[in-house]
N, C-alpha and C positions, 0 to 999 in steps of 0.2 A: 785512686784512679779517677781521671778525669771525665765527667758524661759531655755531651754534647748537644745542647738543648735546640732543635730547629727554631729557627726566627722567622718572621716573617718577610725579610727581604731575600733570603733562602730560600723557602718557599714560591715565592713568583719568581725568583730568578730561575727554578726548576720547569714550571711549569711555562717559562717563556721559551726554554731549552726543549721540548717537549713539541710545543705549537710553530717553533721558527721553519722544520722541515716541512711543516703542512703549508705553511704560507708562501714558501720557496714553490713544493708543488703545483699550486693554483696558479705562481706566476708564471711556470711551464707552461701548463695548458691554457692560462690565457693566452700565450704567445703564440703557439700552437694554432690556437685559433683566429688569433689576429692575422697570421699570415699564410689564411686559408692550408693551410695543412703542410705548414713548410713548402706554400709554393706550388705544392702539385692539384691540389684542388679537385681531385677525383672525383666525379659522381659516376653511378651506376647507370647502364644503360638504359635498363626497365626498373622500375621499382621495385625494391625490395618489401614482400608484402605476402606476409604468412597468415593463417588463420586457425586456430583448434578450437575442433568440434570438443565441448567438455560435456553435452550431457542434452539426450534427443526425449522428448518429453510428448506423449500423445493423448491426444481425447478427444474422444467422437466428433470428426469434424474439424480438427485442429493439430498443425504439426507446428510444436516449438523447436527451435535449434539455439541452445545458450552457446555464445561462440566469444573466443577469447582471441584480441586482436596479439601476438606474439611481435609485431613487426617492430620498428626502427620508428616508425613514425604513424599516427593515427590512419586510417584506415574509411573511406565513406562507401557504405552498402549499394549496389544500386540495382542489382536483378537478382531472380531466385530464378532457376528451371526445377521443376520435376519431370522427369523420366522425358525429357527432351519439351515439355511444356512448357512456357515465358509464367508464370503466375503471379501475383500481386503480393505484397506482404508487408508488415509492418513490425519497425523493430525501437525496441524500449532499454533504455531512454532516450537513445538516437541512432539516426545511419548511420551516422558521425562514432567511429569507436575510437578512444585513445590508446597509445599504446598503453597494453596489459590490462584494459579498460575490457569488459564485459560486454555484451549486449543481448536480448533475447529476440530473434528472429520468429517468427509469429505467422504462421499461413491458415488460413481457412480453405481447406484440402478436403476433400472429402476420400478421404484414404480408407481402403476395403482388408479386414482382419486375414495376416496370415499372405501380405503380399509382400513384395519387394520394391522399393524407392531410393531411385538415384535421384541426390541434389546436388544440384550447384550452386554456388553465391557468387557472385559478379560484384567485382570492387568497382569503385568510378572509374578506374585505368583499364579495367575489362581483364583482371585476374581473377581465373574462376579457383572458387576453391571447395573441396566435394566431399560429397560426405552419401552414407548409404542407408538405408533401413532394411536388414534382410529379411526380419520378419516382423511385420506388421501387428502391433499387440497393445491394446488401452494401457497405459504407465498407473501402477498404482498408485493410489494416495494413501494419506496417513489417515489410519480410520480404526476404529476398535478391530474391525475382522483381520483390516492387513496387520497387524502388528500382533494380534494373536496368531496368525498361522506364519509370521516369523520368526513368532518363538518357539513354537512347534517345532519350527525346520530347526535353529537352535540347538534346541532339546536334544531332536534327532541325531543332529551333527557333530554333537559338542557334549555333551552332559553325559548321556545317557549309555556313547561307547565308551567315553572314559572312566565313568564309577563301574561299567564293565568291566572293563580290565584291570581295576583293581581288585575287584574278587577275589583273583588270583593269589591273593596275600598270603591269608592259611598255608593255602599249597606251597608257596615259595620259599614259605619261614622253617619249612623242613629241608631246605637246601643247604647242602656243602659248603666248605669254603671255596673250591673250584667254581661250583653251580652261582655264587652270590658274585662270583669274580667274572664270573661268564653273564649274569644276566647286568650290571653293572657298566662292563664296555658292551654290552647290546646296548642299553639304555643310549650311553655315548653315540653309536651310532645312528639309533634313532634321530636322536637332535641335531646331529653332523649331516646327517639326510635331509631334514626338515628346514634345516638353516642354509643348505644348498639351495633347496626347491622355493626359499619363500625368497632367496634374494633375485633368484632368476625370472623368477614372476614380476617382482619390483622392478628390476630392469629392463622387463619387458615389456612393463605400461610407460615406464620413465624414457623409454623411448620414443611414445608418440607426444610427449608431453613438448612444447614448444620450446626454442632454445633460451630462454632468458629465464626458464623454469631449473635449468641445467638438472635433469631427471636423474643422469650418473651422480651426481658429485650430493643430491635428496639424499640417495640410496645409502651413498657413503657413509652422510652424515647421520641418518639416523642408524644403522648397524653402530658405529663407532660408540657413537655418545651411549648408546644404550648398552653397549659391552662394557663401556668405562665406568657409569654409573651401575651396573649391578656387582662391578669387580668390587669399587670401591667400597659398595655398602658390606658385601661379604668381606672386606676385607677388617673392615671395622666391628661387625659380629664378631668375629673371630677373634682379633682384639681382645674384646672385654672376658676374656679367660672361660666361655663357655664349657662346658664339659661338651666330649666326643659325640656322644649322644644327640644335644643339641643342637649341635652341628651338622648331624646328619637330618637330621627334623629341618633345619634350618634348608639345606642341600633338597630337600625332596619338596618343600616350598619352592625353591626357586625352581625350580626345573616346571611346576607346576605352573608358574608364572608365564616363562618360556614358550611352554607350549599353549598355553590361553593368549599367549599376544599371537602366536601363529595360529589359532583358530578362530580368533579374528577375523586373521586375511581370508578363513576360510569363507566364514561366514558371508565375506565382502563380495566372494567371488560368487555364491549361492544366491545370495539378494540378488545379482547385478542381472543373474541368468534370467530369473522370474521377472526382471523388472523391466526386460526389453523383450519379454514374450518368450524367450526358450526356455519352455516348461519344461520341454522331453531332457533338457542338458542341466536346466536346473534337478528333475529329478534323478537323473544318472549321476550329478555330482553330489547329492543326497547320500544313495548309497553307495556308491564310491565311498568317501569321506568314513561311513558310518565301520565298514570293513577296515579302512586304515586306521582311525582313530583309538579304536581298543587298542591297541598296541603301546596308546600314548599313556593310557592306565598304567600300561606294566610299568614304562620306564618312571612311573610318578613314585611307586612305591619303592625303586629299587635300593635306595638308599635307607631307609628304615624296617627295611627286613631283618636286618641284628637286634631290634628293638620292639616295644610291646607299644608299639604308636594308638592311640585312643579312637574311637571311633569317629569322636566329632573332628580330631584331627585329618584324618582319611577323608571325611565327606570335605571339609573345608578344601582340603586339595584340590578330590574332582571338581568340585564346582570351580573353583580359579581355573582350573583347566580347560573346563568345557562351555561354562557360561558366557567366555566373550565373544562363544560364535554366535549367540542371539542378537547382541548389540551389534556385530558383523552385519548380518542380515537385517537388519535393522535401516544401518547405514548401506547397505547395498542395494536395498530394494528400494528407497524411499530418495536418497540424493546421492546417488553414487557418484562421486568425485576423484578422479585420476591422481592428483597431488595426494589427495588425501588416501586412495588406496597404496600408492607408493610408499608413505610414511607410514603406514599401518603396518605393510610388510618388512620394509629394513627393519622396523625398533623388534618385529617379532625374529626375522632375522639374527640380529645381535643378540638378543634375548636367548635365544636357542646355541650359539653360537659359547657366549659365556657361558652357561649353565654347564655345556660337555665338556668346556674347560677345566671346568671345578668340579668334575667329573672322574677328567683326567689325571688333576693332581690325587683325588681321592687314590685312583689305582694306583700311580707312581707311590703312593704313603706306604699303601698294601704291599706292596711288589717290592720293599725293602724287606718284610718278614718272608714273604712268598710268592716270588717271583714266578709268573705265570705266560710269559708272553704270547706263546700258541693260544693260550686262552684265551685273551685278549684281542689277538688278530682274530679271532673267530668269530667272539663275541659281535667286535667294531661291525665285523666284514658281514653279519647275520643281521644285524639290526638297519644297515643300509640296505641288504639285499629283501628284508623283509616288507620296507617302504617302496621298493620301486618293485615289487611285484603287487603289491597292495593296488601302486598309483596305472597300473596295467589296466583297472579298472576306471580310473578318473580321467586319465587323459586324452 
């Protein structure tokens, strides 16, 4: 049998096959462009010229507005109003924004704790674009006190109900095969809930997020890439001929994982409250959170209840479960970022999403020796119903 060894005149004649359609392309659009737009030469009547607010920034005597120029074309600052005022202001590192270009807007305001502020920005073409303060509150910084008391919050939000709901184990490990099969698809439904609610969130910051950010198609990308990448790695444990066992250990990590990328978001959304002054909504979603979150304990253990899982394994769980709502708060309180909250929520999204997949198939395995479907519909239907009475609380 004959091989066929590549040459090197084969090789660039591949790679010239490869580059010919891209050079074809460019000659389109130069053409395109050489004759102003096939001829029609369109312009807009006013200018197209968008602005987002990414992040309102206060301290005594000082209001910053970091504002992200979205438009088609650079963007020059040239008035500020508050609450119908003309005020003065200066912005770093110029008026001048380019597009997707940055700039921090800067007033020396003497703004009163616990008020309300309407702004406007005036482009040079006298496009105002606005933005609000509904309550007035100093922006934290990063300091030994703020980052201990949002780890505190953390702790509360995150760690402390989820090693709670593991407790639960003892108890659970004298369950039936119906009972193991019923808390099981609750589990599933938990994260079928959680994987609803964190993409909806995502979607709903990825909303105000500018068009060239394209907020839907964030959203997409990270659920997708993060379900694909946790299939594939379980799909490769699985693979290397694991025992059953290990598999379920394996299965009660990833769900653990899961639900620490979605208490994250939690965490994001706790920061965000405290760090623009809604203490009263940062603490409501405090214990909100605190009520829903045990729940996430049960579903951590649900798959190692046939087994004599170790202690240090149990703690290692809760803590991946519960500790990324510190870093959450972390990031919420201190530089809360829209894009970055978006992405935070799809990968936990997907994350949760996968896990109830390989959940799923676990029950389908089961459901060949003892098929339970009532079970199952109850289970799913208990574990969704369990999170939006919980969220009765939160939202």
């Amino acid at each position: 049998m004959e091989t066929t060894i590549p040459t090197q005149s084969n090789s660039t004649r591949t790679w010239l096959l490869f580059i010919l359609p891209v050079i074809l392309l460019a000659g389109v659009i130069g053409l395109f462009l050489f004759t102003n737009g096939a001829g029609l030469n369109v312009k807009p009547v006013v200018p197209i010229e968008t602005v987002q607010f990414e992040r309102t920034v206060l301290y005594p005597g000082v209001i910053e507005l970091h504002v992200r120029n979205n438009s088609p074309q650079p963007i020059e600052l040239a008035q500020v109003i508050i609450n119908d005022s003309v005020w003065p202001f200066t912005a770093t590192p110029s008026k001048v924004v380019p597009r997707l270009g940055q700039a921090i807007v800067t007033l020396k305001y003497p703004w009163t704790h616990a008020s309300a502020y309407n702004i406007a920005v005036f482009s040079s073409n006298s496009i105002a674009f606005r933005t609000e303060i509904p309550v007035a509150a100093e922006t934290a910084t990063a300091s030994t006190g703020t980052l201990l008391s949002f780890t505190l919050i953390g702790l509360y939000v995150g760690v402390i109900p989820v090693l709670l709901g593991m407790l639960w184990f003892p108890a659970l490990k004298q369950l039936g095969a119906r009972g193991l099969m019923f808390l099981m698809a609750l589990t599933a439904g938990l994260l079928i809930y959680l994987g609803i609610d964190a993409a909806s969130e995502a979607l709903e910051i990825a909303a105000g997020l500018g068009g060239p950010f394209q907020g839907v198609g964030l959203v997409g990308i990270g659920v997708v890439a993060t379900f694909m990448l946790l299939d594939a790695i379980t799909r490769r444990q699985v693979g290397v001929g694991r025992s059953e066992a290990a598999q379920r250990l394996t299965l009660a990590f990833m769900i653990a994982v899961g639900i620490g990328l979605h208490n994250l978001g939690e965490g994001l959304a706790i920061g965000a409250a405290y760090s623009v002054g809604a203490a009263a909504l940062g603490t409501f979603l405090v214990i909100g959170f605190i009520i829903q979150n045990i729940t996430e304990g049960l579903g951590i253990i649900a798959p190692v209840l046939k087994d004599n899982a170790s202690l240090s394994s149990l703690a290692g769980m809760g803590l991946i479960g519960g500790a990324p709502a510190i870093a959450g708060a972390w990031v919420g309180g201190l530089s809360f970022s829209q894009p970055l909250a978006v992405i935070f929520l799809a990968i936990g999204a997907g994350a949760v999403f996968e896990v109830a997949y390989e959940i799923a198939k676990l029950i389908q395995k089961d459901a060949v020796k003892r098929p339970m479907p009532l079970t199952v519909f109850a289970g799913v239907t208990a574990g969704m119903l369990m999170l939006y009475i919980t969220g009765l609380f939160i939202k």
